[in-house]
PASEBA-1860 file (N, C-alpha, C; in nm, 3 decimals):
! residues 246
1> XXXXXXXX> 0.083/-0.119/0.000/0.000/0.000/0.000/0.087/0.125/0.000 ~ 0.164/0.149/-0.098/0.212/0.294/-0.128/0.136/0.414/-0.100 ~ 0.040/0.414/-0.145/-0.011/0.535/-0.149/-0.059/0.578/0.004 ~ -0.037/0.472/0.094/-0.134/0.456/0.244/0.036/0.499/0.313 ~ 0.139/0.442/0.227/0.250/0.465/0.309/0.297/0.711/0.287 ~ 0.260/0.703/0.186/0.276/0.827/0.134/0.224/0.943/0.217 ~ 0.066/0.904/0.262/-0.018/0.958/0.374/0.067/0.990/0.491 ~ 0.075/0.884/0.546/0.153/0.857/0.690/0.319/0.908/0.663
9> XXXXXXXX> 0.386/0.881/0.583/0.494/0.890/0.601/0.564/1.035/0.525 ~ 0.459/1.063/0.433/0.524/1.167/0.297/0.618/1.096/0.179 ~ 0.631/1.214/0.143/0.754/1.155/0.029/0.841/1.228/0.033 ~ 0.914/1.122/0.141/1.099/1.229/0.155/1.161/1.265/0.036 ~ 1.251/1.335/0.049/1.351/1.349/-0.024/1.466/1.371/-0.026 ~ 1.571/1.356/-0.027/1.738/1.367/-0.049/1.784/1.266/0.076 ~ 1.917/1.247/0.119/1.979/1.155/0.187/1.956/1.184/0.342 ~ 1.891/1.298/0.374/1.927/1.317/0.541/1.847/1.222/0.602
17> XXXXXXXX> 1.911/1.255/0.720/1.878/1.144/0.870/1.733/1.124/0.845 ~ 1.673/1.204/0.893/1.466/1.247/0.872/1.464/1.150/0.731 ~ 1.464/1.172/0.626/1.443/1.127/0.505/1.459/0.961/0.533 ~ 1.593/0.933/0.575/1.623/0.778/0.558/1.566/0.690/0.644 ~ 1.486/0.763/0.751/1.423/0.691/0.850/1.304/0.704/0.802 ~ 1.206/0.772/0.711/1.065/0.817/0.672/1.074/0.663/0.546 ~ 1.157/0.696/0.515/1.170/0.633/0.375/1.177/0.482/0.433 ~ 1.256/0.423/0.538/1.233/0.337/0.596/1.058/0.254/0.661
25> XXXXXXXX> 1.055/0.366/0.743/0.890/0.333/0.832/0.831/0.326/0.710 ~ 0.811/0.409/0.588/0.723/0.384/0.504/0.691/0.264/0.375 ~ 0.843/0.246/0.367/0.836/0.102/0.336/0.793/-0.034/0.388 ~ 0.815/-0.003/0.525/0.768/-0.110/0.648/0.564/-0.102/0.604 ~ 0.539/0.009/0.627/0.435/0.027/0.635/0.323/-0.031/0.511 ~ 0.430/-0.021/0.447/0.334/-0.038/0.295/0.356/-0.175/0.266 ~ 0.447/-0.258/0.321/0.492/-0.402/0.314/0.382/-0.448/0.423 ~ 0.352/-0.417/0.550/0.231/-0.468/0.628/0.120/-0.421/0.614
33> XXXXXXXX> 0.077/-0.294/0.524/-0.084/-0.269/0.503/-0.103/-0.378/0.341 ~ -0.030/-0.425/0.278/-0.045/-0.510/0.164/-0.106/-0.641/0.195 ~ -0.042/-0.716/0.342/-0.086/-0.751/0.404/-0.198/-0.840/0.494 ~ -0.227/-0.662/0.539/-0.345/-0.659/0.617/-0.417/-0.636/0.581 ~ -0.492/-0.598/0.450/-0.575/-0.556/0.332/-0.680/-0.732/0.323 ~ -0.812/-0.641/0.286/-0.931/-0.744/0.274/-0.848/-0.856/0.187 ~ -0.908/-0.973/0.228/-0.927/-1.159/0.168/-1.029/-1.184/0.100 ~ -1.006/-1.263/0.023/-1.106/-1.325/-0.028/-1.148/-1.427/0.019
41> XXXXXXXX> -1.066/-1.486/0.106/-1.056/-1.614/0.198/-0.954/-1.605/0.306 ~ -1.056/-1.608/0.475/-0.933/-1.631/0.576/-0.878/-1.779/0.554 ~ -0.738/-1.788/0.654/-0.706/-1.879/0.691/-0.689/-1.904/0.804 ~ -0.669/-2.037/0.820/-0.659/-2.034/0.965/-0.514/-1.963/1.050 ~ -0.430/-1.968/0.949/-0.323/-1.896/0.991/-0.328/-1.768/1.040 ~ -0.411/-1.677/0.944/-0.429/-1.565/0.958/-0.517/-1.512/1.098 ~ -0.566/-1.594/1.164/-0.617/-1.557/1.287/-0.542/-1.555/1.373 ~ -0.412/-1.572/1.335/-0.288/-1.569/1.401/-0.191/-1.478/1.364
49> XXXXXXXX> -0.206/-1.429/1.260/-0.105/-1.332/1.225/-0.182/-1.158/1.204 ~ -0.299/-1.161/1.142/-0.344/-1.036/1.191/-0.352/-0.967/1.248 ~ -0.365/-0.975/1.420/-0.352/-0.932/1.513/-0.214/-0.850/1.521 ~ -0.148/-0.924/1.514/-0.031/-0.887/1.467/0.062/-0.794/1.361 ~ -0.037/-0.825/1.251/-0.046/-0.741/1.147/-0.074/-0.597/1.149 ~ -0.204/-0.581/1.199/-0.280/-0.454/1.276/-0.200/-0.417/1.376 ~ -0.140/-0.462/1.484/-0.050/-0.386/1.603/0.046/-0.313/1.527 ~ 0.131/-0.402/1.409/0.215/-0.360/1.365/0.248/-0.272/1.296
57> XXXXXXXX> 0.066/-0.192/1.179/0.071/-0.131/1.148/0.034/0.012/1.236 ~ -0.016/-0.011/1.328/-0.076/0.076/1.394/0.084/0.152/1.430 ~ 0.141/0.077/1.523/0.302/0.149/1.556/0.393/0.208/1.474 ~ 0.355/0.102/1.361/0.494/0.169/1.249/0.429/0.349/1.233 ~ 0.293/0.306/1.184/0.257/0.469/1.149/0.222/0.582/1.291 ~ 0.204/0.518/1.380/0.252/0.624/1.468/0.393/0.705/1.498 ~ 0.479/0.524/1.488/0.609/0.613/1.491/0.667/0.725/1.366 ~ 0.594/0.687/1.270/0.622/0.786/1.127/0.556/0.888/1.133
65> XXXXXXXX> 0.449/0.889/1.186/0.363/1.085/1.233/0.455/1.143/1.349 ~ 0.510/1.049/1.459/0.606/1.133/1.515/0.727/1.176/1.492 ~ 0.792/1.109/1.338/0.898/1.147/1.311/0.901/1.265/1.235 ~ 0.723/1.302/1.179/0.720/1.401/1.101/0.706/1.516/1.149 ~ 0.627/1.505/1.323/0.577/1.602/1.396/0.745/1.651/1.486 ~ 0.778/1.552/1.494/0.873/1.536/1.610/1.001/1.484/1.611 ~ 1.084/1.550/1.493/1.221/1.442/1.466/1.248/1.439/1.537 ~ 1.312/1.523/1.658/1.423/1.533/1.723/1.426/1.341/1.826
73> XXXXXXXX> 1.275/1.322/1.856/1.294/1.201/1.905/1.264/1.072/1.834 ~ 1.311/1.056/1.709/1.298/0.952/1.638/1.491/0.983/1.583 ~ 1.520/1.079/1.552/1.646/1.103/1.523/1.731/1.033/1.630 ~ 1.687/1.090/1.706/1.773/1.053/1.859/1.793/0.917/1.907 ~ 1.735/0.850/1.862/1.676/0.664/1.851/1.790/0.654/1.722 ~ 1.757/0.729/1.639/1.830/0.652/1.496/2.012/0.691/1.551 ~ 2.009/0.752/1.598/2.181/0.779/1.651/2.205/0.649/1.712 ~ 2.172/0.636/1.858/2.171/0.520/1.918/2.183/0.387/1.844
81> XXXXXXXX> 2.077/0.403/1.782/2.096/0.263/1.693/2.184/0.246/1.589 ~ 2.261/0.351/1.532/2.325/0.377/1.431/2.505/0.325/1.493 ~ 2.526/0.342/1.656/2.626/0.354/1.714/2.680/0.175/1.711 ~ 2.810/0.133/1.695/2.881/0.019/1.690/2.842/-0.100/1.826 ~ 2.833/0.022/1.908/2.800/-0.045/2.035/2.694/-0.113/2.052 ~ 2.565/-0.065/1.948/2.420/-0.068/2.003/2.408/-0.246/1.939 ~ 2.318/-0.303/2.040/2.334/-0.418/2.054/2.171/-0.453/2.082 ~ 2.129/-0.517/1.939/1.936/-0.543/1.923/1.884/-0.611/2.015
89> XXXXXXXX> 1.961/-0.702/2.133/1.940/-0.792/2.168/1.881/-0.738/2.336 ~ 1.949/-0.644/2.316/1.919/-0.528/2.478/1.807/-0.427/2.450 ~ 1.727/-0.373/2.539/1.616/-0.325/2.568/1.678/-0.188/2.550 ~ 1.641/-0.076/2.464/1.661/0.014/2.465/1.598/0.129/2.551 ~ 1.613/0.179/2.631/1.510/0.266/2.797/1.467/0.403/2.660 ~ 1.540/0.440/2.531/1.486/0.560/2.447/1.399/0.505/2.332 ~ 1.336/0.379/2.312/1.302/0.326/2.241/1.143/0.376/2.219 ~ 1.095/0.398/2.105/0.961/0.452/2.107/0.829/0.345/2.194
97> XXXXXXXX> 0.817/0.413/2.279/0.675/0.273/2.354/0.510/0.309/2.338 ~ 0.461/0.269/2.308/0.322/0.249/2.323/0.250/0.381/2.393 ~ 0.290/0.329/2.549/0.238/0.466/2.627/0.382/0.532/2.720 ~ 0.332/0.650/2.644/0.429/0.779/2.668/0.489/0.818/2.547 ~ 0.467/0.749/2.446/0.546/0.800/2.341/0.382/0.858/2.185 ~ 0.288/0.753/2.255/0.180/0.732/2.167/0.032/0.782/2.214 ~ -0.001/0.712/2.366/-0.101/0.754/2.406/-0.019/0.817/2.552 ~ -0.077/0.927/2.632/-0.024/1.005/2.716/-0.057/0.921/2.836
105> XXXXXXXX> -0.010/0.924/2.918/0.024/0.864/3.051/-0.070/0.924/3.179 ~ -0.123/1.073/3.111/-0.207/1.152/3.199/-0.276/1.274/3.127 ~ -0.377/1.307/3.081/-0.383/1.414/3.030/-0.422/1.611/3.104 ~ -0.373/1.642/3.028/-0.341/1.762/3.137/-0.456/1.823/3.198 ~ -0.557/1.836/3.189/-0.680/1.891/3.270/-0.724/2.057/3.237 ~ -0.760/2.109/3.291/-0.783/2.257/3.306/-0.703/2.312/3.321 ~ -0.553/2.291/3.380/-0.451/2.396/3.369/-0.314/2.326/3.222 ~ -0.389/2.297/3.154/-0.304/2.275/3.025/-0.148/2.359/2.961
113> XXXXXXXX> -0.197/2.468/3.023/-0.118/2.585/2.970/-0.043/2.660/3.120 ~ -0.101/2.604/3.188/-0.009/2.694/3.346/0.122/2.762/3.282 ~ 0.135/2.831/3.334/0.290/2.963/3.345/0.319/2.896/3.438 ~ 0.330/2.818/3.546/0.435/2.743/3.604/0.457/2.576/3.560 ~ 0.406/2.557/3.484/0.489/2.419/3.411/0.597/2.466/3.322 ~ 0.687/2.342/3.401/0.870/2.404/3.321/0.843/2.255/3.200 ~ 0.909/2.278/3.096/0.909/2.237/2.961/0.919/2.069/2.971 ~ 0.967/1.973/3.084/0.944/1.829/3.068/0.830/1.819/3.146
121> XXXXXXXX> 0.708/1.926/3.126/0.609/1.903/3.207/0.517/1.900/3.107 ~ 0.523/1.914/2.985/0.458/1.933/2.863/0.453/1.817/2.766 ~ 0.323/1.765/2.773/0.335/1.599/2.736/0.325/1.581/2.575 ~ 0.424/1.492/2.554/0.432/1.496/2.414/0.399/1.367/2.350 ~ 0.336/1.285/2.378/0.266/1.206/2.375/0.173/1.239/2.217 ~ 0.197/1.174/2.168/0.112/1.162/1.968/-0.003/1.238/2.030 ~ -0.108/1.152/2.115/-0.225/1.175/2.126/-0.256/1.276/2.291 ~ -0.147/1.329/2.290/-0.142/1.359/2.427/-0.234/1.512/2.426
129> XXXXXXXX> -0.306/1.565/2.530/-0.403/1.730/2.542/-0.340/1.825/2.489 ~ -0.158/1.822/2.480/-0.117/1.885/2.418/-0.131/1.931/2.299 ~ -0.052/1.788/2.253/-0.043/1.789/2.101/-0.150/1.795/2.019 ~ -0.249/1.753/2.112/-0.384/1.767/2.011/-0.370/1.941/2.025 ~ -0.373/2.031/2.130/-0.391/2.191/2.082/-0.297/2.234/1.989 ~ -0.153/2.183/1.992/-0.071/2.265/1.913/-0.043/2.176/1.773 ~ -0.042/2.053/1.764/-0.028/2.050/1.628/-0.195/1.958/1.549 ~ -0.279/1.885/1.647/-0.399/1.774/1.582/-0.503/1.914/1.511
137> XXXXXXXX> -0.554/1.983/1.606/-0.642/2.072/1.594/-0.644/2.151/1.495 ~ -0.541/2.236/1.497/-0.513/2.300/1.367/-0.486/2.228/1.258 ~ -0.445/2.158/1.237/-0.438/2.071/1.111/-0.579/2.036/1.063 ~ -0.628/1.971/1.171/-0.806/1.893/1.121/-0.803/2.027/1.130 ~ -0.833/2.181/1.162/-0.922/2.237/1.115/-0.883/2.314/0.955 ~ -0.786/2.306/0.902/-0.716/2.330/0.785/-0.807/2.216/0.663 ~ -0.816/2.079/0.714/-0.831/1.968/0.641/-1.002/2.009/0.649 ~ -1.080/2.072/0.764/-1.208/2.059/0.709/-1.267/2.172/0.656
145> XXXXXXXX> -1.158/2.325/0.616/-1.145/2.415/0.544/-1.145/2.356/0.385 ~ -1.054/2.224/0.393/-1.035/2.256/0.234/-1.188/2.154/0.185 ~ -1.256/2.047/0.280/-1.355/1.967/0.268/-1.510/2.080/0.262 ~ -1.461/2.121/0.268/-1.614/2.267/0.309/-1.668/2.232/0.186 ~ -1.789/2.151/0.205/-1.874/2.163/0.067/-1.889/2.020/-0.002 ~ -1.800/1.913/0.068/-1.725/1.785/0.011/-1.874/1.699/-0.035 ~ -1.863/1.675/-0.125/-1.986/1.615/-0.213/-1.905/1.475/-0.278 ~ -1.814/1.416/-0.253/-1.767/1.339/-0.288/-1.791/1.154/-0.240
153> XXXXXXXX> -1.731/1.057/-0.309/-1.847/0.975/-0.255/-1.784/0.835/-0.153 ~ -1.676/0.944/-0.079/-1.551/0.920/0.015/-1.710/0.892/0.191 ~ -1.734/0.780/0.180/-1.812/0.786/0.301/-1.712/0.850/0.437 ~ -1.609/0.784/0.459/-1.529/0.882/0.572/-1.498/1.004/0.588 ~ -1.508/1.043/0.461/-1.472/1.238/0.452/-1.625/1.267/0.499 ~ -1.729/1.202/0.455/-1.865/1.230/0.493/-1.871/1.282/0.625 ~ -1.820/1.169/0.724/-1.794/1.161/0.830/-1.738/1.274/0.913 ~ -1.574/1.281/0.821/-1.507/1.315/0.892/-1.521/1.460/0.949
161> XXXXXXXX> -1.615/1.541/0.789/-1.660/1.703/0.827/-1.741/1.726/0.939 ~ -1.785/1.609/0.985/-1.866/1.646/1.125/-1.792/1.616/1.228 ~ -1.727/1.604/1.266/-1.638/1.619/1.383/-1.573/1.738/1.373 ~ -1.587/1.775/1.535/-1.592/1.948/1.552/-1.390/1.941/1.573 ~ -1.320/2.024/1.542/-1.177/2.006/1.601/-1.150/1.954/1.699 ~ -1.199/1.981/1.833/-1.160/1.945/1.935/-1.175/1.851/1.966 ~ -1.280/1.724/1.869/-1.296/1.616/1.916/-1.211/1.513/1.823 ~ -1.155/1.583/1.766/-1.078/1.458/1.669/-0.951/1.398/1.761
169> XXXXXXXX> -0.877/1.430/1.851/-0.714/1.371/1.933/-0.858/1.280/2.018 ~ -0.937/1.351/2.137/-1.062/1.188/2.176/-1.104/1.072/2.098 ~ -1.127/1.129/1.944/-1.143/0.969/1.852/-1.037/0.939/1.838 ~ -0.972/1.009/1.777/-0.826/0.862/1.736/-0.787/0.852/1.860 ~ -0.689/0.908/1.976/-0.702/0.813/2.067/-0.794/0.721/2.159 ~ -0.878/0.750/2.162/-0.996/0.597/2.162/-0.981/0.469/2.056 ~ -0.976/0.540/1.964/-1.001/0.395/1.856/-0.827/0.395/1.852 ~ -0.729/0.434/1.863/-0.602/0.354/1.878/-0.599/0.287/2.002
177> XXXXXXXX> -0.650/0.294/2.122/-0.603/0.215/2.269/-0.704/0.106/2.224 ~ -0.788/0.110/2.160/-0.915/-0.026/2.160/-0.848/-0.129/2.043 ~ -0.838/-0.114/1.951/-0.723/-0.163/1.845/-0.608/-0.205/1.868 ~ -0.531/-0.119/1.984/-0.419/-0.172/2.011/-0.466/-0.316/2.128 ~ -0.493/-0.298/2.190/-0.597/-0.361/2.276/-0.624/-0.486/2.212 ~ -0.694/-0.476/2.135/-0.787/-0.599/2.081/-0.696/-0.683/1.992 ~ -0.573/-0.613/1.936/-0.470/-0.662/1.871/-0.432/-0.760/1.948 ~ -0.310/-0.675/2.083/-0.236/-0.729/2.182/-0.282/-0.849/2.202
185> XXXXXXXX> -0.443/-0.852/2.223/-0.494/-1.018/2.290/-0.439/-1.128/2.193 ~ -0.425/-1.127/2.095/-0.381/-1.221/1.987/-0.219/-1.236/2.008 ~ -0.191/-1.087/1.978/-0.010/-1.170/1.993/0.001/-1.232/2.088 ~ -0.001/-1.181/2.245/0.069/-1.214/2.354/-0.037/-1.418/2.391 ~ -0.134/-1.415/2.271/-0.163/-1.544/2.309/-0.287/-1.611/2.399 ~ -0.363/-1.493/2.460/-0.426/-1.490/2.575/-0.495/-1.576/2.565 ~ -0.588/-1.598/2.457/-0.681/-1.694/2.426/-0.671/-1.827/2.485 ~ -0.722/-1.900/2.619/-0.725/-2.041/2.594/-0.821/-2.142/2.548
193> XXXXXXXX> -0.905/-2.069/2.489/-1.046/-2.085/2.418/-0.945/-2.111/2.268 ~ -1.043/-2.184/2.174/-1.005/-2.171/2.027/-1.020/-2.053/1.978 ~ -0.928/-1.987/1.894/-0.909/-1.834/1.884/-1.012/-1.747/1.796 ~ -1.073/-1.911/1.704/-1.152/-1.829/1.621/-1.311/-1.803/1.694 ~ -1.325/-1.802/1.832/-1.411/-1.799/1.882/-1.405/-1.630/1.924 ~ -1.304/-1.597/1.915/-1.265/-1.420/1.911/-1.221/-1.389/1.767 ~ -1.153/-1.441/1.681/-1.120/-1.379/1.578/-1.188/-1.433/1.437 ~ -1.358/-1.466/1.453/-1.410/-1.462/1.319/-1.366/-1.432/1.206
201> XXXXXXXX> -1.446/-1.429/1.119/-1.402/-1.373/0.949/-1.450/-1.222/0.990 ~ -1.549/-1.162/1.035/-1.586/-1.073/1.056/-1.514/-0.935/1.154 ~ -1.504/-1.028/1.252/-1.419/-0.953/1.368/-1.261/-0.934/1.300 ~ -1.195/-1.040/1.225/-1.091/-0.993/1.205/-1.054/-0.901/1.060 ~ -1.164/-0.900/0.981/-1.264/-0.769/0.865/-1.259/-0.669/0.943 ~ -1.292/-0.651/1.020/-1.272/-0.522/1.129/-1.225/-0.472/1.159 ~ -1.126/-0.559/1.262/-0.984/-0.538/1.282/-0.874/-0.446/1.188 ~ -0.911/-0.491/1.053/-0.831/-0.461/0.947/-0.831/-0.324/0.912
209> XXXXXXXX> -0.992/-0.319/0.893/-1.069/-0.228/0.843/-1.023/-0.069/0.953 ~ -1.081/-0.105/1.027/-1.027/0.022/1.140/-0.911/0.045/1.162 ~ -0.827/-0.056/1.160/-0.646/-0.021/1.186/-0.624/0.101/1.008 ~ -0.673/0.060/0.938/-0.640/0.084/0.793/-0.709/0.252/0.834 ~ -0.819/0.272/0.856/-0.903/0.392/0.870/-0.803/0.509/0.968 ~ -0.774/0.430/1.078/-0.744/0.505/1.210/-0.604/0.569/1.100 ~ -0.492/0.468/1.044/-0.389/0.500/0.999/-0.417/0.593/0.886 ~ -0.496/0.548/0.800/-0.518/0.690/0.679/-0.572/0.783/0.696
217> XXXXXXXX> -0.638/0.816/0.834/-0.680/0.919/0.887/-0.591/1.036/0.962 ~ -0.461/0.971/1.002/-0.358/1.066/1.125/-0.287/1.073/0.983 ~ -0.293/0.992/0.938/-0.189/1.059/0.747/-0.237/1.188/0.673 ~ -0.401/1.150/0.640/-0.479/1.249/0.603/-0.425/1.381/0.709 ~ -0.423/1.383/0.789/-0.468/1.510/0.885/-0.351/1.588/0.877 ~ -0.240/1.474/0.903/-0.116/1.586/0.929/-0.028/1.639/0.788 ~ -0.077/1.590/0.730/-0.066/1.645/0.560/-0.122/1.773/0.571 ~ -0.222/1.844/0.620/-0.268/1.950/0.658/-0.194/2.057/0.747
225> XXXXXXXX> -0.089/2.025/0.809/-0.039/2.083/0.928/0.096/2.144/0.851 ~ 0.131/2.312/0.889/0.230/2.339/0.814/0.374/2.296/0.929 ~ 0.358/2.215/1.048/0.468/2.117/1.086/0.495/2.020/1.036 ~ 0.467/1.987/0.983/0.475/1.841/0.938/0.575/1.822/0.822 ~ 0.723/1.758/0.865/0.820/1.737/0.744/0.785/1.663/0.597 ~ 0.820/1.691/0.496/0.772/1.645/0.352/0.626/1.579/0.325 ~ 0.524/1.704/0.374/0.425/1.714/0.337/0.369/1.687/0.164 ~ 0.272/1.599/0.170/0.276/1.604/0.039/0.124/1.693/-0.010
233> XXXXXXXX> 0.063/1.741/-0.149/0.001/1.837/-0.190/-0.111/1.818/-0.090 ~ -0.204/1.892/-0.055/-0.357/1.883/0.001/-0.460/1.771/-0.079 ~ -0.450/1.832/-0.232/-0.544/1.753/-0.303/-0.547/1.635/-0.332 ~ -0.394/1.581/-0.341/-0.331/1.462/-0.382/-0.338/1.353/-0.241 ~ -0.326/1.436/-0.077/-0.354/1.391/-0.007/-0.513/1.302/0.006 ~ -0.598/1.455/-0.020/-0.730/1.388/-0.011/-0.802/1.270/-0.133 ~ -0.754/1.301/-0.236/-0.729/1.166/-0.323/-0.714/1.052/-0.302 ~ -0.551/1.031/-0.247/-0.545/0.886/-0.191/-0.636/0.826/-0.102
241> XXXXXX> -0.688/0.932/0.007/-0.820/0.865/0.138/-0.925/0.826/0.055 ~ -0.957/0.862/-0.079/-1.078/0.840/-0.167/-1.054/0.735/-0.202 ~ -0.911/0.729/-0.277/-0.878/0.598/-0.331/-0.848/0.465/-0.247 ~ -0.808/0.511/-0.135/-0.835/0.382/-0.015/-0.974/0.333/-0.003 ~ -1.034/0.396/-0.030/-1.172/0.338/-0.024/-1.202/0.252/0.105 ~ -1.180/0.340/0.274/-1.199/0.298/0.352/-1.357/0.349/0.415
END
């Protein structure tokens, strides 16, 4: 899925650090949404590897919206790992995680903005109260500037113009912790029931379906945002979400 990797990741360009790591995640990405993409027939295997599939895409493209929002800490990983010493086999403590890096650990409340919070008090978390004010918000509201009027026969753009700004960082992080969630139960095995008693043809249609949505949706958005490194056109953005036909 190129064009799903293009969303999420952009289309770098030239040799730098940012570039070779975009160009990386997005290859990853487009090698597991190919994938995770509708069957014509499950297998039984696949009630085993989807789960999996979906976690996997879900992370890769988070970690690629934060490399776009946020080099400095995906750069900072690629040093480390880049170093003679660094050794795959050891737990890295700077390694991008789930929570704290993806979903926030606490969200900030009514004093969001205090004049006495000093700067590692400011959560940077993908989906964190923050980031949704300074970079989610403005972006979705850029993206439902250029949708004003959208007559197109994109059922999710349908959708998506009705959600007010402020509620878009509450949906996607909801539908990423439930996804990640519903994933996890599969890898780590939990099931001592037969698995397809949780992972139907249907349920794991779903699975797919929403990991694919949630991901071409934080692609869609931050294509909108004038932070966002190797942004690609607006129109060409909203194209591909048509042509996903999610």
């Amino acid at each position: 899925m190129i064009p799903l990797s293009h969303l999420v990741c952009g289309v770098p360009s030239g040799n730098g650090d940012l570039a070779i790591c975009l160009k990386h995640l997005g290859s990853t990405l487009s090698t597991l949404g190919d994938y995770l993409g509708p069957r014509t027939r499950v297998r039984t295997v696949d009630r085993l590897i989807s789960p999996f599939l979906a976690r996997s895409v879900l992370e890769v493209a988070c970690t690629g919206i934060i490399a776009r929002w946020d080099p400095f800490r995906v750069l900072a990983l690629a040093k480390i790992q880049s170093q003679g010493t660094y050794d795959p086999s050891r737990k890295v403590a700077s390694a991008i995680q789930w929570s704290g890096d993806v979903l926030s650990k606490a969200h900030g409340g009514s004093k969001l903005w205090d004049t006495e919070k000093k700067p590692d008090n400011f959560d940077r978390a993908l989906f964190s109260d923050h980031q949704g004010e300074i970079l989610w918000q403005p972006a979705f509201a850029m993206l439902l500037d250029h949708l004003a009027g959208y007559s197109g026969a994109s059922q999710s753009l349908q959708d998506i113009v009705n959600i007010e700004p402020k509620s878009i960082v509450p949906r996607l992080r909801g539908t990423a912790s439930r996804l990640y969630s519903r994933a996890s139960k599969g890898i780590h095995h939990e099931f001592v029931l037969s698995i397809s008693s949780y992972y139907d043809d249907a349920t794991l249609a779903e699975l797919a379906n929403e990991t694919l949505w949630l991901v071409a949706t934080m692609g869609l958005i931050i294509n909108f945002s004038e932070n966002a490194a190797f942004r690609i056109n607006h129109n060409r953005a909203v194209t591909i979400y048509e042509e996903l036909g999610l």
